[in-house]
MDAnalysis code that builds the backbone (N, CA, C; Angstrom):
import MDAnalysis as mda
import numpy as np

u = mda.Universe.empty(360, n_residues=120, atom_resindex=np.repeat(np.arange(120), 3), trajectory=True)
u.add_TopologyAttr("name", ["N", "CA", "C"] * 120)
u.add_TopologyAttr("resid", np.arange(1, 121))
u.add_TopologyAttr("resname", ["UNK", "UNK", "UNK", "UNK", "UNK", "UNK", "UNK", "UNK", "UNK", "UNK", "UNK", "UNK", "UNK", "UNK", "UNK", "UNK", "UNK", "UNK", "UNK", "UNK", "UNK", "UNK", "UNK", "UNK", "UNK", "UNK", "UNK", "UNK", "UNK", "UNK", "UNK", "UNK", "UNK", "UNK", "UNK", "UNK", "UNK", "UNK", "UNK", "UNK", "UNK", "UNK", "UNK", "UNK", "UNK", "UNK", "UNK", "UNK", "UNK", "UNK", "UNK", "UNK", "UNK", "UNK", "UNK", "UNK", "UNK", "UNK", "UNK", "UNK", "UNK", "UNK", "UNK", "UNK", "UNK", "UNK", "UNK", "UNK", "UNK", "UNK", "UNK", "UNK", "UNK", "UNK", "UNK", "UNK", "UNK", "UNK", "UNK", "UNK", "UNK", "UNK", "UNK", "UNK", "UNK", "UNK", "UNK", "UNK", "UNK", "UNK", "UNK", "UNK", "UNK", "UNK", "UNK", "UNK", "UNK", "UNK", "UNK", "UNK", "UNK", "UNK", "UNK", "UNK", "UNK", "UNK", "UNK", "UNK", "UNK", "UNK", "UNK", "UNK", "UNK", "UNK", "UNK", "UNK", "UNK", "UNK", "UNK", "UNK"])
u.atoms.positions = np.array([
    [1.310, 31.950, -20.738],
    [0.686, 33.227, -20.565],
    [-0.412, 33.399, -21.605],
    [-1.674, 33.511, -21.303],
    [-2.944, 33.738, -22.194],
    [-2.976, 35.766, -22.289],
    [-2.974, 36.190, -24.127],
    [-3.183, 37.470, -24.400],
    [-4.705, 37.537, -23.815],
    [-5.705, 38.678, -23.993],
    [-6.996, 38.940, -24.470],
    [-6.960, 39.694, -25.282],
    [-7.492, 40.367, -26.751],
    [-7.362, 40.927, -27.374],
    [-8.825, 41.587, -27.294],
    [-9.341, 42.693, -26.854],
    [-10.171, 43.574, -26.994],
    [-10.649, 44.537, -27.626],
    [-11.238, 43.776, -29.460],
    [-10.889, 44.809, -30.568],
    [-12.434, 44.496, -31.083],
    [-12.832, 45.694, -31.081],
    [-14.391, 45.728, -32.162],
    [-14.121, 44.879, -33.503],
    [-13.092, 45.542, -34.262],
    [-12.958, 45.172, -35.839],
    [-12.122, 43.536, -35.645],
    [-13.220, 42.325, -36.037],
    [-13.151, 40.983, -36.270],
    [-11.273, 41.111, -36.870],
    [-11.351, 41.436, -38.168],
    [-10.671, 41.208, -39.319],
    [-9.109, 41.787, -38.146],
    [-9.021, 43.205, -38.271],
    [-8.073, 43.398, -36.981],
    [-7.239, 43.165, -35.991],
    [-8.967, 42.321, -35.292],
    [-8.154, 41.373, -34.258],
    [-7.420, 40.065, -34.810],
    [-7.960, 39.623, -35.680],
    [-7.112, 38.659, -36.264],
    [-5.649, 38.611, -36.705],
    [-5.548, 39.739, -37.216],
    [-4.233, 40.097, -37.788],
    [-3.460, 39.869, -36.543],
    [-3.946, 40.607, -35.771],
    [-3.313, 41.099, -34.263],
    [-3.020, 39.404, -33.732],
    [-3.768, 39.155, -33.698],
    [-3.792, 37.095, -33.037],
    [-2.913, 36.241, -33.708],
    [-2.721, 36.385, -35.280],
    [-1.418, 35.668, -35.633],
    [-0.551, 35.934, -35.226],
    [-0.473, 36.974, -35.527],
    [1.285, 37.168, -35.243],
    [1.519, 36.929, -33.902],
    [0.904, 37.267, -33.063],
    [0.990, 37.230, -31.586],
    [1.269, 35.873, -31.358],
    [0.721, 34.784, -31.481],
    [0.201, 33.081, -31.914],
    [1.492, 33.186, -32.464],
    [2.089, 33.487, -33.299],
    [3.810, 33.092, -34.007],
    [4.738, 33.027, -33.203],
    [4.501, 34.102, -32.177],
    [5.151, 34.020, -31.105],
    [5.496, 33.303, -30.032],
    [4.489, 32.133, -30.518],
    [4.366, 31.077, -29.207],
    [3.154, 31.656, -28.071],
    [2.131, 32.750, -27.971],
    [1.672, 32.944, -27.144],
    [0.300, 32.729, -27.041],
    [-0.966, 32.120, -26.500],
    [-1.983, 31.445, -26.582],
    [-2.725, 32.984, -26.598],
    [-3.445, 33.076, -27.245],
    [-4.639, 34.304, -27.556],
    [-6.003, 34.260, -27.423],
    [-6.896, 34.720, -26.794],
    [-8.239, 35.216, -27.029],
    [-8.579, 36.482, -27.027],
    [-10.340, 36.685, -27.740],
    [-10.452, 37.608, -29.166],
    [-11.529, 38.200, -28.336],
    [-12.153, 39.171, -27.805],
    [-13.344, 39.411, -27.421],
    [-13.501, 40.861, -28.121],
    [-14.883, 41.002, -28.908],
    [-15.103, 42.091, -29.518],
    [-16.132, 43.170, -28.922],
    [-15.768, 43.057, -27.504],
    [-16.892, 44.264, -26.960],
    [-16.068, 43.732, -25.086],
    [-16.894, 45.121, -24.468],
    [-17.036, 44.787, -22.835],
    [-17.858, 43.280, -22.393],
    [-18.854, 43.370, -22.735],
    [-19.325, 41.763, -22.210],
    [-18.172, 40.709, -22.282],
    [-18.384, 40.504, -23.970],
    [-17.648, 39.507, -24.272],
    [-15.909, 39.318, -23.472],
    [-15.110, 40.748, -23.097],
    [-13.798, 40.423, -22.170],
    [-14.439, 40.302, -20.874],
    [-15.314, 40.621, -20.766],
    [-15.297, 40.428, -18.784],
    [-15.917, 38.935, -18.749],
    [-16.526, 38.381, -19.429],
    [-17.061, 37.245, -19.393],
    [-15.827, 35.992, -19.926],
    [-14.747, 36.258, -20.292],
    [-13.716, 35.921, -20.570],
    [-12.975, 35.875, -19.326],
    [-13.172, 37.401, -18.797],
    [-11.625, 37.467, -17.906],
    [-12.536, 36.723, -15.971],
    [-14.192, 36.316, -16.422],
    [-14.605, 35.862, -15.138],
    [-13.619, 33.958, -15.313],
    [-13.027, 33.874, -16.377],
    [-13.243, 32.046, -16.092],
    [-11.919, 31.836, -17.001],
    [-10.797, 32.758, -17.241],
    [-9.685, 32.620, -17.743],
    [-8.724, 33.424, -17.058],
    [-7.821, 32.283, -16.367],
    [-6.483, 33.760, -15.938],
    [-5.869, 34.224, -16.999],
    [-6.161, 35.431, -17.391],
    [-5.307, 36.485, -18.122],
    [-4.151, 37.835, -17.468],
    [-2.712, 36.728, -18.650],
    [-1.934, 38.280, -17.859],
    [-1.364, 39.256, -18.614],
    [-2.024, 39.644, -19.584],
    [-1.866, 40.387, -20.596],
    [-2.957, 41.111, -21.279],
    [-3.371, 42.492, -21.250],
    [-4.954, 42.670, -22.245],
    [-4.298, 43.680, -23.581],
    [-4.613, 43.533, -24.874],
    [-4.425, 44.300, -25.873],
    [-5.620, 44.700, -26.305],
    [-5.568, 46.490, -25.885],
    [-7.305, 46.624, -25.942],
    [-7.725, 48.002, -26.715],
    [-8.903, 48.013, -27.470],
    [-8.800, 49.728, -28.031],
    [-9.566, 50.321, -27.279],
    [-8.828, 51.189, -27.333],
    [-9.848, 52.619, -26.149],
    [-11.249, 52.709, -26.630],
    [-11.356, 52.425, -27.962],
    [-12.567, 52.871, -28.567],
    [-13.569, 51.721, -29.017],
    [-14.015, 51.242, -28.147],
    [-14.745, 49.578, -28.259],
    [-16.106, 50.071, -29.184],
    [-17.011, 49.443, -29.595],
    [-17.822, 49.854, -30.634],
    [-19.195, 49.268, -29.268],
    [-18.651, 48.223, -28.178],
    [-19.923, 47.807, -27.775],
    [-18.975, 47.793, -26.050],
    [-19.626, 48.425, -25.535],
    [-19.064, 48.604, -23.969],
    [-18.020, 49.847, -23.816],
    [-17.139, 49.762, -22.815],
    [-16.224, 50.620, -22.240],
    [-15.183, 49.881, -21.985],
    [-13.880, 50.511, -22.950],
    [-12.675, 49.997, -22.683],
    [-11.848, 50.003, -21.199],
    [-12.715, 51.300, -20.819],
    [-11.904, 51.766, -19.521],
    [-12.528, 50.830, -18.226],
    [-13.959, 50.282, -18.272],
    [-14.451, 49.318, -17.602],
    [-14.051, 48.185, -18.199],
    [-13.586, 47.287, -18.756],
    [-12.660, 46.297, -19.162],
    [-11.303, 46.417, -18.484],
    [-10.904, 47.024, -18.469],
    [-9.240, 47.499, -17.674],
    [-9.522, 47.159, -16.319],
    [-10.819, 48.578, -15.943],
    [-10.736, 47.894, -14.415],
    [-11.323, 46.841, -13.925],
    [-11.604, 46.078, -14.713],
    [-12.614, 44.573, -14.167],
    [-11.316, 44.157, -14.174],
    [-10.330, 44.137, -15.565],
    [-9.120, 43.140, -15.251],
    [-8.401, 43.493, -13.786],
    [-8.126, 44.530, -13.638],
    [-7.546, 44.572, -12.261],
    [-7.836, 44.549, -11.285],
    [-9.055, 44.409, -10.875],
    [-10.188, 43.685, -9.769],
    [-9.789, 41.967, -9.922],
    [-10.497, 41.392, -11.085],
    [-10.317, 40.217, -11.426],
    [-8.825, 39.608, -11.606],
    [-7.940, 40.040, -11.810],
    [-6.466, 39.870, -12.148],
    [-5.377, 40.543, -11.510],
    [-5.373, 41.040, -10.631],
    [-4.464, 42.077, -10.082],
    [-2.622, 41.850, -10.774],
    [-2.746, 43.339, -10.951],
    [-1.404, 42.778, -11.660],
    [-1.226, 42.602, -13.176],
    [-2.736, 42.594, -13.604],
    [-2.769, 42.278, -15.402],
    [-2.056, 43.750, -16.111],
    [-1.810, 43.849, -17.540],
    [-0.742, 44.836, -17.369],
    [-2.332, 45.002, -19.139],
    [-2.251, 46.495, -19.231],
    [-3.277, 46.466, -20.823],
    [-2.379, 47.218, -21.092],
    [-2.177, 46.839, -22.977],
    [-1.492, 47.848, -23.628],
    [-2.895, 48.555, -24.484],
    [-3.129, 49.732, -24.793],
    [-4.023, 49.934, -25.217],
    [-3.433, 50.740, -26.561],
    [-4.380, 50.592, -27.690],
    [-4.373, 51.062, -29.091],
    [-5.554, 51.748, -29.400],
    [-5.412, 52.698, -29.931],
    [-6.743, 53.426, -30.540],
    [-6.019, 54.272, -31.972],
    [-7.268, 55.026, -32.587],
    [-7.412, 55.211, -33.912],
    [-7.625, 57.066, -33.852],
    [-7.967, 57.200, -32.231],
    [-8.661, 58.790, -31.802],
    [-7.083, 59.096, -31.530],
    [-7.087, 61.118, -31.390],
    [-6.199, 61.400, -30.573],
    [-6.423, 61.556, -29.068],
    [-7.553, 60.860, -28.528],
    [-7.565, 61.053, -26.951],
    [-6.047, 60.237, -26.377],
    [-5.944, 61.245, -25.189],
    [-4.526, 60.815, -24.127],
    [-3.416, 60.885, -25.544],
    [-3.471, 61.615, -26.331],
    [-2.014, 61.682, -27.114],
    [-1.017, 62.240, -26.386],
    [-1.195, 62.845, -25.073],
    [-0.769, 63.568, -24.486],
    [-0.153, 62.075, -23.342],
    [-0.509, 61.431, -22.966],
    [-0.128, 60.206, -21.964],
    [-1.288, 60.212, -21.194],
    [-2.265, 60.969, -20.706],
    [-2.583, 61.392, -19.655],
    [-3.750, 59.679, -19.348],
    [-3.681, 58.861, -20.207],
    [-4.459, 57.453, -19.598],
    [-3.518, 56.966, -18.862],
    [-2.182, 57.132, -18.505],
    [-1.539, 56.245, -17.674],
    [-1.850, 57.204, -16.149],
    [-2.376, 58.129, -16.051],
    [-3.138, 58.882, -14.785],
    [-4.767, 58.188, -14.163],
    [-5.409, 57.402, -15.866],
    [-6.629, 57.558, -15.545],
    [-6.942, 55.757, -15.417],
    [-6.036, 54.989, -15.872],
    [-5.846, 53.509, -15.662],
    [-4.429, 53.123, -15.250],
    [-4.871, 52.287, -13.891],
    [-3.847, 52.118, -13.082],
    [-2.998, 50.785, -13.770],
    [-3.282, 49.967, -14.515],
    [-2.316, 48.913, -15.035],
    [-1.934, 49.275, -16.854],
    [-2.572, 50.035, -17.070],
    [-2.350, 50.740, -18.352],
    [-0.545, 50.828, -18.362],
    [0.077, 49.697, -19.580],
    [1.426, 49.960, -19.423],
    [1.916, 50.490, -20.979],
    [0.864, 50.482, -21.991],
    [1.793, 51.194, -23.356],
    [0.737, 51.643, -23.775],
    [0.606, 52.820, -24.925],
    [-0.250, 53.618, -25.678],
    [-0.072, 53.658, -26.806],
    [-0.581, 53.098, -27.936],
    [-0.357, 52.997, -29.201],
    [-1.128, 53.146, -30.398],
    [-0.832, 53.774, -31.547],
    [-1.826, 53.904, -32.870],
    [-2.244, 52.613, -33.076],
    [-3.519, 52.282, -33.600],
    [-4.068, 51.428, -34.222],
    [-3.172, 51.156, -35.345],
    [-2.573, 51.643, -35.710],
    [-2.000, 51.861, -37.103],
    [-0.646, 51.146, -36.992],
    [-0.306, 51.082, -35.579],
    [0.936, 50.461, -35.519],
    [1.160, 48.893, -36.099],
    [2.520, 48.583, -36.898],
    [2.312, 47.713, -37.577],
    [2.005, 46.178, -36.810],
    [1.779, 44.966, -37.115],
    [1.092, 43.830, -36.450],
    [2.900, 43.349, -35.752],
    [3.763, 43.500, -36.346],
    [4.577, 42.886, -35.990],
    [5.435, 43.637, -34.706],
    [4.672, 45.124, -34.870],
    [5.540, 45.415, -33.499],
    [4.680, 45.492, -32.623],
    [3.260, 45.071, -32.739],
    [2.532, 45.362, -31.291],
    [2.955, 44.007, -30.650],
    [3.013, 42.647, -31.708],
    [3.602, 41.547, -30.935],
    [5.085, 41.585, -30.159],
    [5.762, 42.407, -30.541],
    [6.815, 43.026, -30.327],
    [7.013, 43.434, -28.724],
    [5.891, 44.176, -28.530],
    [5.603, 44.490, -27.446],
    [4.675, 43.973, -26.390],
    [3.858, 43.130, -26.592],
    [3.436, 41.492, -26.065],
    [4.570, 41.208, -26.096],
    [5.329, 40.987, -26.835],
    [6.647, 39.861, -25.886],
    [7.616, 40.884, -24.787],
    [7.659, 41.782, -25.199],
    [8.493, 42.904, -24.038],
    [7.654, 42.423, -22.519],
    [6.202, 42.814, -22.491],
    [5.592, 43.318, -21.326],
    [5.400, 41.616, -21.221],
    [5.161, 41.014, -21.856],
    [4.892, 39.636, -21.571],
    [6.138, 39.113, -20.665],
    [7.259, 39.601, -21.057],
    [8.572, 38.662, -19.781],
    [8.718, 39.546, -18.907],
    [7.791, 40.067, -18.235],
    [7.910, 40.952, -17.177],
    [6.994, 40.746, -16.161],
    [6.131, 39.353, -16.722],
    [5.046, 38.950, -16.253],
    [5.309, 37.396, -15.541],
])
């Protein structure tokens, strides 16, 4: 199973990619909309870890390219804002399966890559 990790901040995504990688799970890093859709045209991905708040594109157009391109791909998404603190992105993205602080620690977002990952 290949992650995508969809994080502006380099340093971040990295953190995020080891541990994930400890896990046994193969990872790629894209730091904007281009860079994942140009990923998700020529890699089956069944997993996206993505922030709502991309610095270059639209997170929410990343989601739905994956599920055009991937049907079935599942995004956990992380952000740093209080938008949807309320849930209300699992109304507005249809494969959107967890919502989480940026802040959450590295070892439980892999945590949760491996949850949604054996469901895949």
């Amino acid at each position: 199973m290949t992650l995508l990790i969809v994080e502006s901040n380099p340093h971040l995504a990295g953190i995020w990619r080891r541990h994930i990688e400890r896990c046994g799970r193969h990872v790629l890093v894209a730091h904007g909309q281009d860079e994942a859709v140009e990923i998700l045209q020529t890699v089956p991905i069944a997993l996206i870890l993505l922030n709502v708040m991309l610095r270059d594109g639209s997170a929410f157009a990343v989601a739905d390219y994956a599920s055009y391109r991937h049907p079935g791909v599942r995004v956990l998404f992380v952000t740093s804002a209080n938008f949807f603190s309320d849930g209300s992105i699992f109304n507005h993205v249809a494969n959107a399966c967890a919502y989480m602080p940026v802040s959450t620690p590295p070892e439980d977002l892999a945590a949760m890559v491996e949850h949604y990952a054996a469901k895949t």
